[in-house]
C-alpha positions as CSV (number, residue, x, y, z in Angstrom):
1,X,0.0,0.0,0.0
2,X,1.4,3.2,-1.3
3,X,1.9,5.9,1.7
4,X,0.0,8.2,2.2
5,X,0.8,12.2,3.5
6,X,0.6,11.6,6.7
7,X,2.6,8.9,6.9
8,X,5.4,10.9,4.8
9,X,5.0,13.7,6.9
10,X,5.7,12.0,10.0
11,X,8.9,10.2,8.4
12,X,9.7,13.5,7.5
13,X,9.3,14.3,10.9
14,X,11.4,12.1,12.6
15,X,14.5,12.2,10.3
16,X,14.6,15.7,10.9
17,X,14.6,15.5,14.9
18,X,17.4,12.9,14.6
19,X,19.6,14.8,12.6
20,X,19.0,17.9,14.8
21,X,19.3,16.2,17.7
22,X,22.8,14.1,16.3
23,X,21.0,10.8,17.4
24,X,21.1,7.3,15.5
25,X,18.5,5.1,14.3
26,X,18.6,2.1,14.9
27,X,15.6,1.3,12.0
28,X,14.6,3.9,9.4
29,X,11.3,6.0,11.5
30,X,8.2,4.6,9.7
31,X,7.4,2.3,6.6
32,X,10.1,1.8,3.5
33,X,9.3,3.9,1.0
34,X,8.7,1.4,-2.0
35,X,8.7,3.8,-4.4
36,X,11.1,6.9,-5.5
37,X,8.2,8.8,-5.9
38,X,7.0,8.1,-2.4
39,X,10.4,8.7,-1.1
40,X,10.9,11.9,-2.8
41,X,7.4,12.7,-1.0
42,X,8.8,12.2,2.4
43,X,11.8,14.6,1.3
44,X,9.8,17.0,0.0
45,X,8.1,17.1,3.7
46,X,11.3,17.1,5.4
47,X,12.9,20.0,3.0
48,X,9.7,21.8,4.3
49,X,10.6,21.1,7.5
50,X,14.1,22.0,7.8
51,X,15.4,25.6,9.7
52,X,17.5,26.3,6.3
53,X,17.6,27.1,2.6
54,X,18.6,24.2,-0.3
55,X,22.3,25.9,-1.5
56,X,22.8,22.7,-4.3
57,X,21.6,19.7,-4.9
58,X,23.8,16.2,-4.7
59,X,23.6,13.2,-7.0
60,X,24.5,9.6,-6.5
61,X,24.4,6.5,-8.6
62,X,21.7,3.8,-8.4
63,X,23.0,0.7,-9.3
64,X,21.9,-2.6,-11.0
65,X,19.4,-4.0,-10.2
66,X,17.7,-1.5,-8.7
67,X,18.1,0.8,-11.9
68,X,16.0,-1.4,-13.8
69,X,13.4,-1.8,-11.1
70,X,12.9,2.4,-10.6
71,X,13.2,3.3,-14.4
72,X,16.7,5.7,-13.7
73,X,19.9,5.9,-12.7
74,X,20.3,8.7,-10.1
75,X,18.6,10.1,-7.0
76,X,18.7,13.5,-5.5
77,X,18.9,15.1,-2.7
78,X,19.1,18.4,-1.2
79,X,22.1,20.4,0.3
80,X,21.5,23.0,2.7
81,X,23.5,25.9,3.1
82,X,25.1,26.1,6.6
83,X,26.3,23.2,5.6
84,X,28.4,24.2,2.4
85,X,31.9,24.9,3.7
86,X,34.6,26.3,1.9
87,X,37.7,23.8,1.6
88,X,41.7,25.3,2.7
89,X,44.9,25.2,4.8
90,X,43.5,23.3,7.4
91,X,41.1,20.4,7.8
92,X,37.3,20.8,7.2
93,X,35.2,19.0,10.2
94,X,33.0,16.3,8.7
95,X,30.4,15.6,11.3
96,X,29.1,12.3,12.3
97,X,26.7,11.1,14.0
98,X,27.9,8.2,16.6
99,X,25.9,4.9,15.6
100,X,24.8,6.4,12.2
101,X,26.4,6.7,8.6
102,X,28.8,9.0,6.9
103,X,31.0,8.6,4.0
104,X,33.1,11.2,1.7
105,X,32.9,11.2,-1.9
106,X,35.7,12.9,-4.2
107,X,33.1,15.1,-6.6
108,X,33.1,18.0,-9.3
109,X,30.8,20.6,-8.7
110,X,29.0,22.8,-11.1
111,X,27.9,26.5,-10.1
112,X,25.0,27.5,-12.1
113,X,25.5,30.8,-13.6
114,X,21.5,31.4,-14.5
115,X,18.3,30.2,-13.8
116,X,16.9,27.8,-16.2
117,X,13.9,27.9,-18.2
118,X,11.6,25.3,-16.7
119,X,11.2,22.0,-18.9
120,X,11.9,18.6,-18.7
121,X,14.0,17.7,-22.0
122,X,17.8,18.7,-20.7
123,X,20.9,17.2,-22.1
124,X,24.1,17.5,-21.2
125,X,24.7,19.6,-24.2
126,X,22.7,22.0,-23.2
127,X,22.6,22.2,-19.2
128,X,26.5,22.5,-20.1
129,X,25.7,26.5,-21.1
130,X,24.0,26.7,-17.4
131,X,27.2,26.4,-15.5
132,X,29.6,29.3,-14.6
133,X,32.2,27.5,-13.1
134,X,33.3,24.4,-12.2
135,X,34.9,23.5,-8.8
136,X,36.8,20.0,-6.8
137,X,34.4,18.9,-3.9
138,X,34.3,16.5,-1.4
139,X,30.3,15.4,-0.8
140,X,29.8,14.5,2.8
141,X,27.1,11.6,2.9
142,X,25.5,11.1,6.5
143,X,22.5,10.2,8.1
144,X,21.2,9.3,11.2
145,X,20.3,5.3,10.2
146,X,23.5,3.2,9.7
147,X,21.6,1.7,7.2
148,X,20.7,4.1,4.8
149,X,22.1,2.7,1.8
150,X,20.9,-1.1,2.6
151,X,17.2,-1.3,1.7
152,X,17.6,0.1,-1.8
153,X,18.1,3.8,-3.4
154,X,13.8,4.8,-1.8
155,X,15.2,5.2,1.6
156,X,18.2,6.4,0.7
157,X,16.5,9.1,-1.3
158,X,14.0,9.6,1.1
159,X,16.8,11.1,3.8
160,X,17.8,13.8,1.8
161,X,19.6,11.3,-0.5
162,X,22.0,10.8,1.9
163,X,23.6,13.9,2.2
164,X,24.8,15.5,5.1
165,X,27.0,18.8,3.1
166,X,29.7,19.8,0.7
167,X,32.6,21.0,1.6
168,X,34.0,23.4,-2.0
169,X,37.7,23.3,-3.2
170,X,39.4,25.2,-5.8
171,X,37.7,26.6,-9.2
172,X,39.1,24.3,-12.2
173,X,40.4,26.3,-14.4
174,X,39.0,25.6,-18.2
175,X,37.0,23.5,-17.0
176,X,34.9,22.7,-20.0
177,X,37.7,21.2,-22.3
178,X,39.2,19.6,-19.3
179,X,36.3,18.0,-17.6
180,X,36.0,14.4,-19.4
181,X,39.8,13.8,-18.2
182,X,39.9,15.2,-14.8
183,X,41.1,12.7,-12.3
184,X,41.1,12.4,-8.6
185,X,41.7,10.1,-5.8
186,X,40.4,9.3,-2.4
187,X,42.4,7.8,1.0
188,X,41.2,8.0,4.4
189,X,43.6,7.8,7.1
190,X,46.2,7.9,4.8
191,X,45.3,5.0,2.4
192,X,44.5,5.2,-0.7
193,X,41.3,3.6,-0.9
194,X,39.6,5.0,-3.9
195,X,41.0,6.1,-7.6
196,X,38.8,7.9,-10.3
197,X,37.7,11.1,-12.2
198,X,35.0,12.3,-14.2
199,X,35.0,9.4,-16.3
200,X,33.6,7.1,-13.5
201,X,30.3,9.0,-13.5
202,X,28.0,7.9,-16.0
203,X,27.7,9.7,-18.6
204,X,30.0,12.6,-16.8
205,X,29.0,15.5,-14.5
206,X,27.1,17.2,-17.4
207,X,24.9,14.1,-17.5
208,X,24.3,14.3,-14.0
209,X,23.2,17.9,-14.5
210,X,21.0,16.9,-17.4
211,X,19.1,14.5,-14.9
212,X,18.7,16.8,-12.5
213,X,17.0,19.8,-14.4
214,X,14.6,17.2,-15.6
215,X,13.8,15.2,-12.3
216,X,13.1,19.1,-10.1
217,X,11.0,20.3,-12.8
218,X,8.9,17.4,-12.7
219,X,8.9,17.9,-8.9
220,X,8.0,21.4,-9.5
221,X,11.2,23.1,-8.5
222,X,13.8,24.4,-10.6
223,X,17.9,25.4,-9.7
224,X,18.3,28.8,-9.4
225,X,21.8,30.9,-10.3
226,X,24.2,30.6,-7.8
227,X,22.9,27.0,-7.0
228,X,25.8,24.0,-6.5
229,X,25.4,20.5,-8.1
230,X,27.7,17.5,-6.6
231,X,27.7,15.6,-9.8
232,X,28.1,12.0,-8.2
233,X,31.1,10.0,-6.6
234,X,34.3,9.9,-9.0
235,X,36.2,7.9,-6.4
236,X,33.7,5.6,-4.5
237,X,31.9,6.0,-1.4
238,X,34.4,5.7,1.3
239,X,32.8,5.2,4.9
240,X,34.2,7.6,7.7
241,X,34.1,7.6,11.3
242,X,35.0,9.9,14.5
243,X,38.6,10.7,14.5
244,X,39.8,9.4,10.7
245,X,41.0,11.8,8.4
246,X,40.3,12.1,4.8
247,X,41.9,13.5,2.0
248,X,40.8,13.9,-1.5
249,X,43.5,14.5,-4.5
250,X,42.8,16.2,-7.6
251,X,45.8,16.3,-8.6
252,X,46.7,20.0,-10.2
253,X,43.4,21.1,-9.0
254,X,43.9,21.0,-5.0
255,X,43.7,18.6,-2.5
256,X,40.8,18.7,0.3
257,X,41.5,17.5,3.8
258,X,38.8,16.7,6.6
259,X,38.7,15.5,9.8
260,X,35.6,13.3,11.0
261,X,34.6,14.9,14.3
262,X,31.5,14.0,16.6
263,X,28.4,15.7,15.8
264,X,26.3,18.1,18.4
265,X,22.9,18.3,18.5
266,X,21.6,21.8,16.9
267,X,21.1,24.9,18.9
């Protein structure tokens, strides 16, 4: 039986309070989500219900099988702007939340330069003219439920797809001719435990764009200029807890440092 708004809403609901409260799950609050569409439901209700404004949007992968099963390839999910931080010198704190899940993800991100006209037929070719710049990123995935990503891509999409911020690095500099052969690595702790680049998105961050601009206008949202898209893991998902460090390499483009720290519940 499909769920209905109530039962979204009070998903919604709870989600929320854990993450503002830094407090694991030990189940995900309320019945699966079967469905993206009724996971994207229950984010919808918890966007609504969050004390801060979407600054991007992130994208991850859904693999085979499940691809097959929900007719696409990616889910999305909000970021919120207190939690974009600005990469440099020093370590960035990645929060986690003790018992729960959080991961970093080596990512390019695209800054849109204008606000698109609303319509759901986007291609990489021509979301490409919506971006001003183009930037190295570190996604930070996190939720309160260890297993988000265990019951298939509904729940994870459901918790704002997983993401828990973005932490920015440096601008790439011609980015458009360089983007297809950009390369990066991940290692946590010191050990290099992940190895990609734009390639190992599919289709390429442009793609991932493309999707996007087609799956908000269908939800009846839309990016607006200034907006940041994390176009998908290029180095794997690489799991995090209190006290690691990670570092993601982009070679001539920058490296990003973070430090896991414990999470505190919000004032």
């Amino acid at each position: 039986m499909a769920l209905d708004q109530t039962q979204s809403r009070t998903t919604a609901a709870l989600l929320v309070a854990a993450r503002r409260e830094a407090r694991a799950l030990a189940d995900f609050p309320g019945p699966r989500p079967a469905s993206l569409a009724e996971a994207y439901a229950i984010q919808d209700a918890a966007i609504a219900a969050w004390p801060d404004r979407i600054a991007g949007w992130k994208l991850a992968r859904i693999g085979a099988p499940h691809d097959t099963t929900h007719g696409v390839g990616r889910l999305a999910g909000p970021i919120f702007a207190r939690l974009v931080r600005s990469a440099g010198s020093m370590p960035v704190s990645v929060e986690v939340i003790s018992g729960g899940y959080t991961a970093v993800e080596a990512e390019y991100v695209l800054e849109i330069g204008e606000t698109p006209l609303g319509h759901d037929d986007w291609t990489a070719d021509s979301a490409a003219g919506l971006v001003s710049r183009a930037f190295t990123g570190v996604e930070v995935a996190g939720s309160p439920f260890a297993g988000i990503n265990q019951h298939g891509p509904a729940v994870t999409a459901a918790d704002f797809g997983n993401n828990a911020g973005l932490v920015v690095g440096q601008e790439i500099a011609d980015w458009s001719s360089r983007l297809p052969g950009l390369r990066c690595g991940v290692s946590i702790d010191g050990q290099v435990c992940g190895e990609g680049g734009a390639a190992a998105i599919p289709g390429g961050p442009l793609e991932s764009l493309a999707f996007l601009l087609n799956h908000l206008h269908r939800r009846g949202r839309t990016l607006k200029k200034g907006d940041l898209v994390s176009t998908g893991a290029a180095a794997g998902v690489h799991p995090i807890v209190k006290g690691q460090t990670a570092r993601a390499d982009f070679g001539t483009d920058g490296i990003i440092d973070c430090l896991a720290v414990a999470a505190e519940p919000a004032r």
